[in-house]
N, C-alpha and C positions, 0 to 999 in steps of 0.2 A: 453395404451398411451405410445408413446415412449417416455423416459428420454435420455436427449445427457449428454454428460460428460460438467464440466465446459470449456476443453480446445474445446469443438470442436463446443460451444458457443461464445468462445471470436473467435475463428478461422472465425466463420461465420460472426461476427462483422468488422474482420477486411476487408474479403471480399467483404463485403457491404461496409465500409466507411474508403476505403484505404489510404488516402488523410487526414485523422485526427489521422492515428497512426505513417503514416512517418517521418513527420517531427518531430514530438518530440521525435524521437526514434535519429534522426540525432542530435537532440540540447541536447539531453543527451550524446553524444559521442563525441562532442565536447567541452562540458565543460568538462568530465571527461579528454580529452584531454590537454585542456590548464590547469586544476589544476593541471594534473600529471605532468607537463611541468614544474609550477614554483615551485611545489616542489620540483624535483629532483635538479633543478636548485639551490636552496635554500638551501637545503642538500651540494651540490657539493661545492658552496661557502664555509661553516661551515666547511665543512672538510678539508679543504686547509687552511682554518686559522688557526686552529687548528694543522694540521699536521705542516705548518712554523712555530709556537710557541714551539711545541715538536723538529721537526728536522727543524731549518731553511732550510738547502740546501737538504731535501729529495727530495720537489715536484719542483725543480728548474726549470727545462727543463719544466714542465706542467704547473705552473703558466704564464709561461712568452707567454704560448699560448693561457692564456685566459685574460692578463695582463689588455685589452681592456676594458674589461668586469670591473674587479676587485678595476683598477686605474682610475683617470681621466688623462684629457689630463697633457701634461707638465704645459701649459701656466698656468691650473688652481690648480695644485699640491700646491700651497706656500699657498693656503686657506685653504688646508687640514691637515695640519703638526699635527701631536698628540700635545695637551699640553703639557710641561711642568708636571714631575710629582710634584706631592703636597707635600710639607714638611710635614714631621709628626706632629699632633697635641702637641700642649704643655700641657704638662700632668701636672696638679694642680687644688688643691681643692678650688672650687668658693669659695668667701665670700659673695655672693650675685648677684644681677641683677643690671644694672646699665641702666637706661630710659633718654635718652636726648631730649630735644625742642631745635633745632639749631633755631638762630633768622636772620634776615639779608638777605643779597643778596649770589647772589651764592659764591661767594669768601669769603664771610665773614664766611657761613655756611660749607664752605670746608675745613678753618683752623680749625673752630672748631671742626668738626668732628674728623681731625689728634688730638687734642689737649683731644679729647674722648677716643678716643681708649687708648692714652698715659698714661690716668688716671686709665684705666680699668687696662689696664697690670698692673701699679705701685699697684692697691690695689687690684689685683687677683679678679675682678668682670668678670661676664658673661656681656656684653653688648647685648644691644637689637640697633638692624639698626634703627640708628638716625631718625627721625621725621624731616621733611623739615618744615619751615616756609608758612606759607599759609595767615598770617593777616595780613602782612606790607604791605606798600603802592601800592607794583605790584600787591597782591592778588594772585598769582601764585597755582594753585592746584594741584603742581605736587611732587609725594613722590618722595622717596627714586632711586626707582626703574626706577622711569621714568629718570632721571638723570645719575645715575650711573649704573654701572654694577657689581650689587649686588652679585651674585656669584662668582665673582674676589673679591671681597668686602673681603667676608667671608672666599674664601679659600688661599685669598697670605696673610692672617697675621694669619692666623690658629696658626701657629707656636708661635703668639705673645698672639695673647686673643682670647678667645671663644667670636663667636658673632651670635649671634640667628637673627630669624626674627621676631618675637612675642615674647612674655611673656608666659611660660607655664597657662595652662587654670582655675591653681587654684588664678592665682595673677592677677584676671580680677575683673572688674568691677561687671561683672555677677554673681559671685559668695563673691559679698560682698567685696570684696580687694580692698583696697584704699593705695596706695603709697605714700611715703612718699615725699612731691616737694618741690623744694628750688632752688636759685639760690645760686651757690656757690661762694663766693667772688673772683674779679675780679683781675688779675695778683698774683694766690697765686703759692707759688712753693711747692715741692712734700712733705714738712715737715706739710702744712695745709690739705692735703689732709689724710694724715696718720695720725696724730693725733686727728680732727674734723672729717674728714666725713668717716672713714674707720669705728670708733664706731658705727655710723649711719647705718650700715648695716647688726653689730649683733641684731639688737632691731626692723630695719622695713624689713629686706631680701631684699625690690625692695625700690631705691631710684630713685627719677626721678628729672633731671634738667631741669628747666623751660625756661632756657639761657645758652648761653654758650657761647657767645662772648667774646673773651679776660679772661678767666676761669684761664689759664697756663699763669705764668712769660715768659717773653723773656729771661732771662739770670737764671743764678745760679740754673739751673736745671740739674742731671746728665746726661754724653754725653750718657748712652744709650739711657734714656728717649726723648734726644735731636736728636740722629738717629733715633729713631722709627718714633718722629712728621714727618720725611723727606721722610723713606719709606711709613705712606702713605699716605702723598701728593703726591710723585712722582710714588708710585710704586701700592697704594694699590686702590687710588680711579683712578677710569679709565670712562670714559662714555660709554653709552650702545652704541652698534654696530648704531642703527640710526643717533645718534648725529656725531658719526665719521665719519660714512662714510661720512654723506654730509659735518664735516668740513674739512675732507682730501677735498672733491670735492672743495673747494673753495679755500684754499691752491695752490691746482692744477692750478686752473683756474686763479689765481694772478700769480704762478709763472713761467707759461708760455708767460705770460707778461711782463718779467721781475722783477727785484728786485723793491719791496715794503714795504714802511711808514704804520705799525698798528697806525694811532692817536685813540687815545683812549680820546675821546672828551666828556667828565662826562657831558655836558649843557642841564642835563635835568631836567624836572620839580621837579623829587623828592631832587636835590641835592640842586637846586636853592632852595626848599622850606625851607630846613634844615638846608641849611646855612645862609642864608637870603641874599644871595648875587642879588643883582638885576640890575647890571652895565647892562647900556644899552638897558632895556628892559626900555618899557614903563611904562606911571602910571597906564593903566589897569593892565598890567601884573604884575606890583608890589603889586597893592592887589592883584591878584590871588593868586597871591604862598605865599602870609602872610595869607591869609583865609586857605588856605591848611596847614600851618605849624601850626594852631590855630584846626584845625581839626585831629591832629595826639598826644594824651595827652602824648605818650613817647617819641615824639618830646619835649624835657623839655624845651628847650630855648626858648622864644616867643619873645621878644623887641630886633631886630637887627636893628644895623647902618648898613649901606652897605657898604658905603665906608670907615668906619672904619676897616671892617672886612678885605676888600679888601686889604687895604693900609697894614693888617700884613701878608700880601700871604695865606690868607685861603681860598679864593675864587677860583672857577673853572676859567679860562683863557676862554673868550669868545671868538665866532668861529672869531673875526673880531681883536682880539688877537695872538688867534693860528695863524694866518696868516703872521700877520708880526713878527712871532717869525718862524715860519718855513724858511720866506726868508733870518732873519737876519742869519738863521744856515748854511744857504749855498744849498738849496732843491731847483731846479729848476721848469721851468712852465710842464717839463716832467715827475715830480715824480711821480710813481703811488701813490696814496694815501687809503688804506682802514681806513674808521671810524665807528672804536668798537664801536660804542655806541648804545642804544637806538633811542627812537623821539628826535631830538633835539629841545627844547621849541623856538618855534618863527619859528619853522620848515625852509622853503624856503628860507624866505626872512631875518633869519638870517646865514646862511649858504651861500647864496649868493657870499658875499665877498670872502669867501673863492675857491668856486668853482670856480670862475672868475681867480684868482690868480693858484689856480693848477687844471685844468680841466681834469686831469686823477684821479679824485676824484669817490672812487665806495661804496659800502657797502652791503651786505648781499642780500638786499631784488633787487640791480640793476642785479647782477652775477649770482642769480639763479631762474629759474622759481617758480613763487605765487604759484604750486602747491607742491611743492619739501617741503616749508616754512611752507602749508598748516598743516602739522600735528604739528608746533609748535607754532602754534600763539595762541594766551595769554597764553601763558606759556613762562613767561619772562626769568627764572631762563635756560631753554634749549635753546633761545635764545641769551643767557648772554655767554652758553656752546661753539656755534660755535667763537660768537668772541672771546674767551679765546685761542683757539685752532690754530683762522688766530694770532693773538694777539703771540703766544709762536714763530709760526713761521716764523712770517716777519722780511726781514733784519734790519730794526728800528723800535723799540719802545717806544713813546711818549704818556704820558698821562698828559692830563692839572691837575688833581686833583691828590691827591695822596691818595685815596679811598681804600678800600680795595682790586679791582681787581687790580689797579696800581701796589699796593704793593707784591700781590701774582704773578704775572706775573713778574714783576723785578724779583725776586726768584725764580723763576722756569727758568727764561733764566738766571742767573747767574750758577742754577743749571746745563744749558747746556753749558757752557762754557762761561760764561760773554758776550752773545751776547749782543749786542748794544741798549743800551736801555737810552734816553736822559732823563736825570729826572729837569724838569723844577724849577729853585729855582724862585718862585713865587712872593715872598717878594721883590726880586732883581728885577725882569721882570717888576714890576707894576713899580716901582719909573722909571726903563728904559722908562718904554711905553707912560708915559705920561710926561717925557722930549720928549721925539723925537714928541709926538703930541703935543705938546703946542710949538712948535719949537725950545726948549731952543738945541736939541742934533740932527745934522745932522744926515742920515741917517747913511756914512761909519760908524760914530764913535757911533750909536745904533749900526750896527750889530756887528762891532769889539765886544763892550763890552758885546754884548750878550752871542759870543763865548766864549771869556773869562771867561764868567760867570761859562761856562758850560763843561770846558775842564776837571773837575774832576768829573762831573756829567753826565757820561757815560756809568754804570753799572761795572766800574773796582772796582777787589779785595779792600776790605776793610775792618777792623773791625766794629762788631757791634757797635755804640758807647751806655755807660754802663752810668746811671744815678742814683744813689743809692736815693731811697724812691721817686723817679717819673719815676715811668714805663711808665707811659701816653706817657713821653717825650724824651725817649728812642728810639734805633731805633727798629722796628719790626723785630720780629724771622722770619716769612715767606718770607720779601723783603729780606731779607739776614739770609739764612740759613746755618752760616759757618762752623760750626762743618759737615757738609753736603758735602762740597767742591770740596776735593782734588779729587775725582770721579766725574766727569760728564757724561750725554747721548748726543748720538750724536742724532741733529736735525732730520735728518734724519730716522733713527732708529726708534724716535719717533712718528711721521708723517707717516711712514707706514701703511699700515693696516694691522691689525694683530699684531702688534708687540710692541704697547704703554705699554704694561707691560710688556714686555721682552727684554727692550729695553738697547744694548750692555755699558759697561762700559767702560770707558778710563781716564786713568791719567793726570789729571791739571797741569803739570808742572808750567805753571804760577804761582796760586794759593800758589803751595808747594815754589816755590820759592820769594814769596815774605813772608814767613814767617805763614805763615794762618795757622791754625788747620788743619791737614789730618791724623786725624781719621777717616774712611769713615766706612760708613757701607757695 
């Protein structure tokens, strides 16, 4: 019996079935081709970075031939920029973990957060990325992260305080570790924090604040401590790339329409329930929002007058208000108008008057497509995000309540240079509003006086005003952050994209000239 060799077996194989060894003899020499291709490729890159890092000007002439490859275009170069390098860590030995519950809406949970950090530095704690609110009346189930842009977070105050994203894994729950939680007394300044609560963390290591609204004094706190709260609210909390981009997009899309009114119009169901303010709404609507205020147990006030509340300017300015106080300011039927706010309770057909009155009246959900909005709907706290953002930079700003976002947005445009921001004394408007409607006060002589009202109520240079043993009734550190001052960003700068945390410094001459603090950071 003849025996053939293996090769002259496969050789008779392939002569028989020539058509199932070519082609895969071709798609193997192809692939080895295109892997050889983007390796080399991949290699060639590496080396020219490399070799510019050693000799910048060696591969001069050879780069600029493959520059194509290497760069993007011009137009898209400015999205590319290297970061900023990172200030070196601040080197100190923790005395602990410091865990917060921010409570509130988003401005409310933003001060606090500055007011976190400022405590952590003061008592040398590691901090763990704040905990958003999730059980107050919006429900909002959105952390930290969905919000803000947590890695800007952690590395532009590196320099100030170590800040983790977790709890290392032996101070969990899982393993037995119960924290220590307390709400820390309300307006205290840096002498209760260091004597009270800095003990508190040689005996439990993790202490956790269950609130943190209004924690830190407004005044007689040191000017470091008092720059830090400023870097970062202005420098250090930034929002993620989504929230930006689309509020630059609206920004945009306002200010090629011309110059535009942020009214920042509070007349919604949770403010109406909280306050008991109920001017104008019906008698259904007035039990709704007392059932709702009776349904919220840290809502502690239950038994409100309404028009007593009213008559001492605590009340939000309803949209049929706003109205004839926009015309008595001088706003024509041309104004553009965007309204920061939420649902406004009575929807339509209380808002009506108004639109009738300025019908370049827009907001959020008219400017940009349901699909654009779609990733942020109920999630109130990111849409709280873009009207903060049209809000900082519209040429006027008015808000009928003076709520937390009121208060943080005045401060943050005084921080840009005292932009124009109308602050409504409310107490004065209501005794206005209903002379002129019960006909005791012509029209000229309501809007004269409304003017008048408000000629120093514009967002100019002022001192905090200081009230010793009632901080309540004090002015707020975040509506005017003066120690903050003499530096402002420019609008623009900030508004870019890309560039809200890098955004250019310039001297207030104003400011320094009328006497103000300018110690800036």
């Amino acid at each position: 019996m003849e025996v053939r060799s293996e090769n002259t077996v496969q050789q008779a194989r392939s002569d028989k079935f020539p058509s199932q060894v070519i082609p895969r003899t071709r798609l193997q020499v192809w692939f080895f081709r295109v892997c050889s291709s983007i390796l080399l490729w991949t290699c060639l890159v590496h080396i020219v970075a490399v070799a510019e890092l050693w000799h910048p000007r060696l591969l001069t002439g050879f780069t600029s031939r493959i520059s194509w490859i290497t760069r993007p275009p011009l137009n898209l170069q400015h999205s590319f920029h290297a970061p900023p390098p990172l200030a070196p860590p601040r080197n100190y030995k923790s005395n602990g973990f410091l865990k917060v519950s921010c409570n509130g809406g988003l401005n409310q949970m933003r001060a606090a957060i500055c007011d976190m950090v400022t405590v952590a530095r003061l008592l040398n704690l590691t901090l763990v990325v704040p905990e958003l609110d999730k059980k107050s009346f919006w429900a909002d189930p959105s952390d930290f992260e969905d919000i803000f842009d947590v890695r800007h977070f952690i590395d532009s105050l590196r320099d100030e305080v170590h800040i983790i994203r977790r709890l290392p894994k032996r101070f969990s729950r899982k393993y037995g570790f119960e924290a220590f939680e307390m709400p820390p007394i309300s307006w205290s300044n840096e002498k209760y924090y260091l004597e009270q609560i800095l003990p508190l963390f040689s005996k439990h290591k993790v202490v956790h604040f269950n609130r943190t609204d209004t924690r830190l004094a407004n005044n007689g706190i040191p000017l470091d401590l008092q720059k830090l709260r400023c870097r970062v609210n202005f420098q250090g909390l930034k929002f993620t790339p989504q929230i930006e981009t689309l509020g630059h997009k609206l920004v945009h899309i306002l200010q090629e329409k011309g110059p535009f009114v942020a009214l920042h119009l509070r007349y919604e169901m949770d403010m109406l329930a909280f306050s008991g303010c109920t001017h104008g709404c019906t008698v259904e609507e007035a039990e709704e929002l007392k059932r709702l205020r009776y349904a919220y147990p840290w809502w502690r006030e239950k038994e409100i007058v309404s028009e007593e509340r009213r008559q001492q300017g605590l009340c939000p300015l309803t949209p049929e208000e706003a109205t004839l106080i926009l015309q008595a300011l001088g706003f024509s039927k041309e104004t553009q108008i965007y309204i920061a706010a939420g649902e406004i309770y009575g929807s339509e057909r209380r808002l009506a008057p108004l639109k009738a009155a300025f019908p370049r009246i827009v907001k959020k959900e008219t400017l940009l497509d349901t699909a654009e909005l779609q990733q942020f709907q109920n999630h109130t706290s990111q849409m709280a995000a873009l009207d903060f953002m049209v809000s900082i930079a519209s040429n006027t700003f008015i808000p009928t309540y003076d709520g937390n976002m009121a208060k943080v947005v005045e401060g943050h445009r005084r921080y840009l240079g005292f932009k124009k921001s109308i602050l409504p004394d409310r107490k004065k408007l209501v005794e206005l509003l209903d002379l002129h409607q019960n006909g005791t006060l012509p029209w000229d002589e309501f809007a004269l006086a409304v003017r008048q009202a408000h000629e120093k109520r514009m967002g100019q240079p002022f001192h905090r005003r200081v009230i010793p043993d009632k901080p309540k009734e004090e002015d707020y550190f975040y509506a005017n952050p003066q120690e903050c001052l003499c530096e402002g960003t420019k609008t623009e700068d900030l508004l870019a994209p890309g560039k809200s945390s890098q955004a250019t410094m310039t001297v207030n001459e104003q400011l320094c000239s009328k006497g103000l603090p300018h110690n800036c950071f």
